[in-house]
TIVO-2410 file (N, C-alpha, C; in nm, 3 decimals):
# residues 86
REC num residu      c1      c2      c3 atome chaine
REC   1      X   7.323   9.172   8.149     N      A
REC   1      X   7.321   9.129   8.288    CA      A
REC   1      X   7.224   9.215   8.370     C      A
REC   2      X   7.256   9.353   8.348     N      A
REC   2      X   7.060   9.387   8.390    CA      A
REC   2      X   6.985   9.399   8.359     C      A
REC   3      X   6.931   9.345   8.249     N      A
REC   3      X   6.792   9.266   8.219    CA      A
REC   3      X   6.768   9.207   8.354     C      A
REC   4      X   6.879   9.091   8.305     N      A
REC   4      X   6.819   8.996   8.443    CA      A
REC   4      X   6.817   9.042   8.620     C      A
REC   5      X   6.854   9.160   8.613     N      A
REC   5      X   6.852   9.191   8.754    CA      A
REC   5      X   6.685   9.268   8.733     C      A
REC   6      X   6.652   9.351   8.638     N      A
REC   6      X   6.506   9.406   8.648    CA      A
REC   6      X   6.411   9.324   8.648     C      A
REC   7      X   6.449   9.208   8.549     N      A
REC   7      X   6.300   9.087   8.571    CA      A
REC   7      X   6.338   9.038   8.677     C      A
REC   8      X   6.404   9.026   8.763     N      A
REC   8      X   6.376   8.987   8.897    CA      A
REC   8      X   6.287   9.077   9.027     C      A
REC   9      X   6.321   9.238   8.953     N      A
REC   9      X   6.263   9.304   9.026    CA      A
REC   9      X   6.152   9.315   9.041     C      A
REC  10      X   6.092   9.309   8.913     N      A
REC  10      X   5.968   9.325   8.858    CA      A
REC  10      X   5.871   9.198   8.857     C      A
REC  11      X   5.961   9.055   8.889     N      A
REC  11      X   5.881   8.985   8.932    CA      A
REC  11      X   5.885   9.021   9.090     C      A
REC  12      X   6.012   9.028   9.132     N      A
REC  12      X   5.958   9.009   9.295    CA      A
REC  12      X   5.834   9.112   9.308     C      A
REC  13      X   5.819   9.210   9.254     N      A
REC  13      X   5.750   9.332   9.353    CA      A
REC  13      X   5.577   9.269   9.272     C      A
REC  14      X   5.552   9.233   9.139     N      A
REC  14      X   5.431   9.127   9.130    CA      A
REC  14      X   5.379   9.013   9.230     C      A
REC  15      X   5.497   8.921   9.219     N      A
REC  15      X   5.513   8.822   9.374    CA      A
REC  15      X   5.436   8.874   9.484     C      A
REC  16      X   5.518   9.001   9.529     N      A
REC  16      X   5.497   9.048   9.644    CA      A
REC  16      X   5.337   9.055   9.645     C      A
REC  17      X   5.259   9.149   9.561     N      A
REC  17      X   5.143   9.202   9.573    CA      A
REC  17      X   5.045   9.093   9.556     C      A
REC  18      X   5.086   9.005   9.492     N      A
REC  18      X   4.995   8.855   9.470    CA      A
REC  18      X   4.999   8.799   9.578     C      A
REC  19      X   5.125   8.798   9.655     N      A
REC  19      X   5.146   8.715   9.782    CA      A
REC  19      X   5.056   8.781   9.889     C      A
REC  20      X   5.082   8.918   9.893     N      A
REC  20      X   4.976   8.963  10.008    CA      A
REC  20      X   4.809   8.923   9.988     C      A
REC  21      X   4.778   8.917   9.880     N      A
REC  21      X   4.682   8.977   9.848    CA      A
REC  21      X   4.591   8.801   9.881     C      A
REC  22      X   4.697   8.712   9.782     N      A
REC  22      X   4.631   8.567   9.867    CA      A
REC  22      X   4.682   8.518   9.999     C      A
REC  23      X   4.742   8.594  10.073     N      A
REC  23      X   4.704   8.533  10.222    CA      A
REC  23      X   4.611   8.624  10.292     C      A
REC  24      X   4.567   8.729  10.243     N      A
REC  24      X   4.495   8.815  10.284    CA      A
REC  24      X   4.314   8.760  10.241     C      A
REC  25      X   4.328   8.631  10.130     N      A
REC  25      X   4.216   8.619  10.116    CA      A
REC  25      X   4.212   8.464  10.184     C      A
REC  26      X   4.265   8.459  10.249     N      A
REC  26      X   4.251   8.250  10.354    CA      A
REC  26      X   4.157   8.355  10.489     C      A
REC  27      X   4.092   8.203  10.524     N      A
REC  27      X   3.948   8.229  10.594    CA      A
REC  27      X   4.088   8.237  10.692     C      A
REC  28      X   4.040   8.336  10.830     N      A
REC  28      X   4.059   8.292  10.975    CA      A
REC  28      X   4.062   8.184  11.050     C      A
REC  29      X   4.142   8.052  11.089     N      A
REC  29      X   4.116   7.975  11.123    CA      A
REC  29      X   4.125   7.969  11.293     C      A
REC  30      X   4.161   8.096  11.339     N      A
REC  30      X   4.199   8.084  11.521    CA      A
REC  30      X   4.123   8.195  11.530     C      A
REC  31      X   4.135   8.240  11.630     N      A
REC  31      X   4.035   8.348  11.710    CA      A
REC  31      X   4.106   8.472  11.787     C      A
REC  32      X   4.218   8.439  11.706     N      A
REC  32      X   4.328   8.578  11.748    CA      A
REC  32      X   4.401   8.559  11.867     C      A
REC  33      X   4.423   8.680  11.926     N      A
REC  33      X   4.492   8.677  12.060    CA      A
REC  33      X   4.423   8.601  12.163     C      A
REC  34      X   4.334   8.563  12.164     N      A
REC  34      X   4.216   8.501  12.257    CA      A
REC  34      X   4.261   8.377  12.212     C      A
REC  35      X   4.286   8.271  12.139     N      A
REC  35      X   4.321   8.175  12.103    CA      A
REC  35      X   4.437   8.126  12.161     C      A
REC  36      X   4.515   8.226  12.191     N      A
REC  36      X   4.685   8.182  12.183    CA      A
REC  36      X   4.663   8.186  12.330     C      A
REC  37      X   4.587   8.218  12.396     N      A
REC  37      X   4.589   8.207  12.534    CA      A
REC  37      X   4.496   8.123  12.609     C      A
REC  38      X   4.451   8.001  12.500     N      A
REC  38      X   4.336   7.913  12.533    CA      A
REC  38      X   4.215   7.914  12.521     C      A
REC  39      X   4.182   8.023  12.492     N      A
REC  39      X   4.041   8.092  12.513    CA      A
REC  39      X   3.917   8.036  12.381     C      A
REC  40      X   4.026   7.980  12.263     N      A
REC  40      X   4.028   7.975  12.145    CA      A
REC  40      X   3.948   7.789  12.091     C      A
REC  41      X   3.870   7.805  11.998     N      A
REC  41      X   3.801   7.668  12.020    CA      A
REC  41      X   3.897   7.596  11.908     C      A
REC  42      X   3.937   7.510  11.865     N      A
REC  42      X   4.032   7.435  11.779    CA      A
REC  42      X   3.922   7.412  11.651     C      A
REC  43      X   3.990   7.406  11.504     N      A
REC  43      X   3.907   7.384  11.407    CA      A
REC  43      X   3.915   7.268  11.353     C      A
REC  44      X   3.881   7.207  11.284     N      A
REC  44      X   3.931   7.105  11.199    CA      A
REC  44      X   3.967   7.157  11.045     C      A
REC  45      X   4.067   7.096  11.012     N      A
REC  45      X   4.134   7.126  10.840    CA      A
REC  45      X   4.070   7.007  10.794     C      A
REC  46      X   4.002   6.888  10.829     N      A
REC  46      X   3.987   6.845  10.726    CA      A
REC  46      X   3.839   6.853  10.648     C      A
REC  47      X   3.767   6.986  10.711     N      A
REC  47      X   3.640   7.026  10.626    CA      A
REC  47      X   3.662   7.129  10.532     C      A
REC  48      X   3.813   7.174  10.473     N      A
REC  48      X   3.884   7.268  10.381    CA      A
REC  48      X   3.782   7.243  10.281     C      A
REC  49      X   3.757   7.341  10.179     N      A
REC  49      X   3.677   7.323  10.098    CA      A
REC  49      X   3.764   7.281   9.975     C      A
REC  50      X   3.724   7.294   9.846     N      A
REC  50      X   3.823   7.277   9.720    CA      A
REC  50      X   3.882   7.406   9.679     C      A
REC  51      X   3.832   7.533   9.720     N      A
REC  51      X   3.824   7.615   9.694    CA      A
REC  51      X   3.960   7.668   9.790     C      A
REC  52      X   3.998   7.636   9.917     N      A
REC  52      X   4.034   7.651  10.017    CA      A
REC  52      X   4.172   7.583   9.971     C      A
REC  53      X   4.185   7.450   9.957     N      A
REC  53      X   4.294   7.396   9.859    CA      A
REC  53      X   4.367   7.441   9.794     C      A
REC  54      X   4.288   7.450   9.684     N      A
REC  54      X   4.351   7.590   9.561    CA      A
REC  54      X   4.427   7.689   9.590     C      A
REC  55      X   4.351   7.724   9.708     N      A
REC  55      X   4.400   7.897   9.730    CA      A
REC  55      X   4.560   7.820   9.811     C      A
REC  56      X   4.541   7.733   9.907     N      A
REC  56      X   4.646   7.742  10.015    CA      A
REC  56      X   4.765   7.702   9.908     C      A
REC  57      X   4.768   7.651   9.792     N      A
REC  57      X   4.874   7.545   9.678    CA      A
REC  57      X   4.931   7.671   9.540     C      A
REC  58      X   4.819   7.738   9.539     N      A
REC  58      X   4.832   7.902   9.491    CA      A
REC  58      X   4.938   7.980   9.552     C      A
REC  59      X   4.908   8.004   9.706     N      A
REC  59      X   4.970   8.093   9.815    CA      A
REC  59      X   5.102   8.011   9.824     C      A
REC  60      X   5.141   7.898   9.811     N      A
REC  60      X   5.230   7.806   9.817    CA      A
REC  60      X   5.365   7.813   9.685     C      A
REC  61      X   5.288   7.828   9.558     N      A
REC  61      X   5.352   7.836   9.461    CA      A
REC  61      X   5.394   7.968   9.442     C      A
REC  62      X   5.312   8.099   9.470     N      A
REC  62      X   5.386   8.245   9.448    CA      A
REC  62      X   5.477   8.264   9.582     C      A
REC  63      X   5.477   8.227   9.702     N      A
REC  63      X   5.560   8.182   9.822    CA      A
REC  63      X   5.700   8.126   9.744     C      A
REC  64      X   5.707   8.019   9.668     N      A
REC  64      X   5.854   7.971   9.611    CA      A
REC  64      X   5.868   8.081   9.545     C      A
REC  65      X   5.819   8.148   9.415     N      A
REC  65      X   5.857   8.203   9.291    CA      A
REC  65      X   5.898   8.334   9.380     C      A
REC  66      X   5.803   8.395   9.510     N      A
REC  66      X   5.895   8.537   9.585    CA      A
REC  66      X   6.053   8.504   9.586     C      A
REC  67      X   6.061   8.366   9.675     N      A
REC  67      X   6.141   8.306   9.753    CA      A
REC  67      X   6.289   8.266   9.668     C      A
REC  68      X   6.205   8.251   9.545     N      A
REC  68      X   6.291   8.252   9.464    CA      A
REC  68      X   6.380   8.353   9.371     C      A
REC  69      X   6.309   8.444   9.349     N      A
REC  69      X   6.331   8.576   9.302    CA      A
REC  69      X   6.438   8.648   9.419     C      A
REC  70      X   6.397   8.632   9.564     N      A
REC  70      X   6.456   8.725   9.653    CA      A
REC  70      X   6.601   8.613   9.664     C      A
REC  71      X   6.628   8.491   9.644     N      A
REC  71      X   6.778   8.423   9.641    CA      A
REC  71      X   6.849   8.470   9.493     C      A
REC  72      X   6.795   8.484   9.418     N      A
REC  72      X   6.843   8.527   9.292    CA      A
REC  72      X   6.864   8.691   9.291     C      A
REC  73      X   6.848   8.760   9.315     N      A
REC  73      X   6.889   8.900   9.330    CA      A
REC  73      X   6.996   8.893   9.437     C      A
REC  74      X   6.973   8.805   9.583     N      A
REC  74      X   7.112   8.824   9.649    CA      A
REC  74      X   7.232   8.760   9.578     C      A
REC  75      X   7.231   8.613   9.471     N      A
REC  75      X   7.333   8.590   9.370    CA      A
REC  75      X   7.343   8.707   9.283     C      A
REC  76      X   7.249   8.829   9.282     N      A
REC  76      X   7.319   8.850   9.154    CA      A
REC  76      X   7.399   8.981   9.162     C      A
REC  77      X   7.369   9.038   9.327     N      A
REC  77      X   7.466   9.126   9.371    CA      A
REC  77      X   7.556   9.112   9.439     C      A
REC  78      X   7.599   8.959   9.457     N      A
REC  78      X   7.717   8.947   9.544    CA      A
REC  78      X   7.802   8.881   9.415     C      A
REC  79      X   7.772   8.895   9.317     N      A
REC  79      X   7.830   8.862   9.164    CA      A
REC  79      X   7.851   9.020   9.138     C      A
REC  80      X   7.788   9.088   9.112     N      A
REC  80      X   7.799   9.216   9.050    CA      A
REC  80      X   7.913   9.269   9.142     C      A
REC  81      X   7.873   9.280   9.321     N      A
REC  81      X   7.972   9.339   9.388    CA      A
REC  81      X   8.138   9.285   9.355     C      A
REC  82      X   8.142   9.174   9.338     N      A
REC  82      X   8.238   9.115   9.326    CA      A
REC  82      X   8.334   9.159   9.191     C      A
REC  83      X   8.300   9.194   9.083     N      A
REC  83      X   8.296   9.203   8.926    CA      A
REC  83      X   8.280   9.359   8.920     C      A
REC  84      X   8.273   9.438   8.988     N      A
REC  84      X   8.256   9.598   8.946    CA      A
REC  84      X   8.308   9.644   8.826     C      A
REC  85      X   8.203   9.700   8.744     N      A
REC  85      X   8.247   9.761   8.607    CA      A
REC  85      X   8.249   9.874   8.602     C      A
REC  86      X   8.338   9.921   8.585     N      A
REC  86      X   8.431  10.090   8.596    CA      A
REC  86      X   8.351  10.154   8.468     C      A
***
């Protein structure tokens, strides 16, 4: 039973660093704080490249597998808490 609590760990904290690392690589599409206050020119999404695709369906799929990893560790300590082995 902790096996399965370490491969969760060890995926989440992979997850994690993949996850930063591809939203850290999506273009800018607003103009920051200047944007949110109008200042900001609107883009269009539908000149996304293929490349742009990929990445956002990428960032999408390690997004579930975090998402998923971090619901499965809270099952698996409110199981463990529950079950304490002396």
């Amino acid at each position: 039973m902790m096996a399965f609590a370490y491969t969760l760990i060890v995926l989440l904290v992979i997850t994690s660093i993949l996850l930063t690392m591809l939203i850290l690589l999506h273009r800018g599409k607003g103009g920051g704080l200047s944007s949110m206050f109008g200042g900001g020119v609107s883009s269009s999404l539908a000149g996304s490249s293929v490349a742009e695709k990929n990445l956002d369906r990428y960032t999408v799929l390690v997004g579930i597998i975090w998402f998923a990893c971090i619901v499965g560790l809270g099952l698996w300590l409110k199981v463990a808490m529950a079950n304490p082995v002396s």
